[in-house]
N, C-alpha and C positions, 0 to 999 in steps of 0.2 A: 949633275947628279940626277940619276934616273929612279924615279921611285916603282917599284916592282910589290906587288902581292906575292908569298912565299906561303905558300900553304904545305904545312906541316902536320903529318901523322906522327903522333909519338905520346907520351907519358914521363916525365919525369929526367932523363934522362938530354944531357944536349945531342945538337942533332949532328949524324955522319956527314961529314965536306963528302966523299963519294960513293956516294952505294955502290957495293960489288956488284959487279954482273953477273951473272949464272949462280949464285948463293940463296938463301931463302934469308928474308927481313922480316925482323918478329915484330908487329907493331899494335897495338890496343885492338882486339876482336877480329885478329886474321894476322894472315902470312901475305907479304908480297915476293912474287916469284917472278923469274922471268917468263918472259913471252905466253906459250901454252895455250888452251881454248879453255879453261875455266876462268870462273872471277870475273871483274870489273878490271877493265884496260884502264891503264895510266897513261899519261902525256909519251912516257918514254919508252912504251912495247911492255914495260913490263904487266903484271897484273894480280889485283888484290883479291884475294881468297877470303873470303869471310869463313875462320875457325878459332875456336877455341883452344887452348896450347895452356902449358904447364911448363914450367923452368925448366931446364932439364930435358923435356920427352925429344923425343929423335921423331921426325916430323918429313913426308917424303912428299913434294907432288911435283906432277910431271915430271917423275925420274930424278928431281936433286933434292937430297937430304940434308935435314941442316939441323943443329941441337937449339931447342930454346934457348933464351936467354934467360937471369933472375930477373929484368924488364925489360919491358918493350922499348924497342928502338926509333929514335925519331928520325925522320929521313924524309927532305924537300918530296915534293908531289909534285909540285909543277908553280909557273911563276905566271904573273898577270903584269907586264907594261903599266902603268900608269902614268905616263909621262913625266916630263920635265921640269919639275919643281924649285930648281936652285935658285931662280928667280926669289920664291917665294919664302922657301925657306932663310935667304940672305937677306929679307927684310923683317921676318919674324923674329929669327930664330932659331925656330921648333920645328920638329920633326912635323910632317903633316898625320892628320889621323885618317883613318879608312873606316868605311862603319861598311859589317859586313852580317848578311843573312843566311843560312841554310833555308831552302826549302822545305816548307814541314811537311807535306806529302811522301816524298822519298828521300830528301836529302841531294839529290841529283843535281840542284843544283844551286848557284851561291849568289844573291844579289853584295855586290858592290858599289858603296859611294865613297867619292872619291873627296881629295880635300880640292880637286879642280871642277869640283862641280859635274864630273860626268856619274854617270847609274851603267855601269853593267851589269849581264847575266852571264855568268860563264860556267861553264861543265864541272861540277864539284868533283870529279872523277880525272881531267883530262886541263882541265882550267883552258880550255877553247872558247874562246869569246863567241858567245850566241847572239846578243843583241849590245849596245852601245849607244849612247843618248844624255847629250848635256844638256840638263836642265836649270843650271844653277850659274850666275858670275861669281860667285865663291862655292863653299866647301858643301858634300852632302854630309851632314850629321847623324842621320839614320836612316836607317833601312830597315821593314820586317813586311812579313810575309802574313796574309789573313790563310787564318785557319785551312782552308782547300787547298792554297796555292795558288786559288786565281788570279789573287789580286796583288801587286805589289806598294808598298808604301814608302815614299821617300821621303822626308823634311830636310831644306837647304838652309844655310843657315845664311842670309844675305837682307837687303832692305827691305822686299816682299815678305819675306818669311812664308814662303809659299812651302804647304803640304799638299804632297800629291799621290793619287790613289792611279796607277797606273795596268796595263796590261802587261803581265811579263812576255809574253808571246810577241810582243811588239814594241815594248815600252810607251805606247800612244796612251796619252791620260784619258782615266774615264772620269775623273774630276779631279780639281785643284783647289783648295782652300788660302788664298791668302793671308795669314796670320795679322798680319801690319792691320789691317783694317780691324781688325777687333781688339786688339793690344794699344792700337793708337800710335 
């Protein structure tokens, strides 16, 4: 079993097994269309339009028209690898968990931790792995991001209980706190 990130655009609604090709997809605060030079590119050529829409309104860009929906439509973005966990999962159990961040600057992009201990950055638009770095013999249990976006923070959940304040631009720490030592 291959554990994959699946990041999902949608509201309410389950998601489409395959988005049409050349159709317009109604999704929370825009339209995704294919290909075109507007918008944010996706993984798959297509790309997300940031608009406003009404149930209903007949909606046209780059040449394909399509009717609202009464809601938005959920439909895959793109997936993130995170390896091969059946090991772990057949001695657990349980499903592993992922602890996952938006950037709060622009959103552009997504810190992930992993329950194998690795920290990605990948393209919250595209899910292209930007940087990649295991810091942990077990699982990251969170992620978030300081205020600018400079900084990223991750806590592993392992013997150390080490917290770490890292650069996203490289994942290289700019300090670590060991937790074990003050918890005892």
């Amino acid at each position: 079993m291959l554990l994959s990130l699946l990041l999902l655009s949608c509201t309410g609604t389950p998601p489409v097994d395959s988005p049409p090709s050349g159709e317009l997809i109604f999704v929370r605060d825009g339209v995704i269309a294919p290909g075109g030079s507007s918008g944010q590119a996706l993984a798959d050529g297509r790309r997300f339009i940031a608009r406003d829409w009404s149930p209903g309104e007949s909606v046209t860009i780059d040449g394909v028209t399509g009717a609202a929906p009464a809601r938005a439509e959920c439909v895959p973005l793109f997936h993130v690898d995170l390896g091969d966990v059946s090991r772990l999962v057949a001695m657990g159990g349980a499903a592993p968990n992922t602890a996952l961040a938006f950037s709060p600057d622009d959103g552009a992009r997504l810190a992930v931790g992993s329950y194998r201990g690795e920290l990605l950055i990948v393209d919250g638009w595209t899910g292209a792995v930007q940087q990649r770095k295991r810091l942990a013999e077990t699982m990251i249990k969170q992620v978030t991001w300081s205020a600018d976006g400079q900084t990223l923070y991750a806590a592993e959940q392992s013997p150390d209980a080490n917290l770490y304040a890292l650069d996203p631009a490289t994942l290289s720490p700019k300090w670590t706190l060991r937790l074990a030592d003050i918890v005892g």
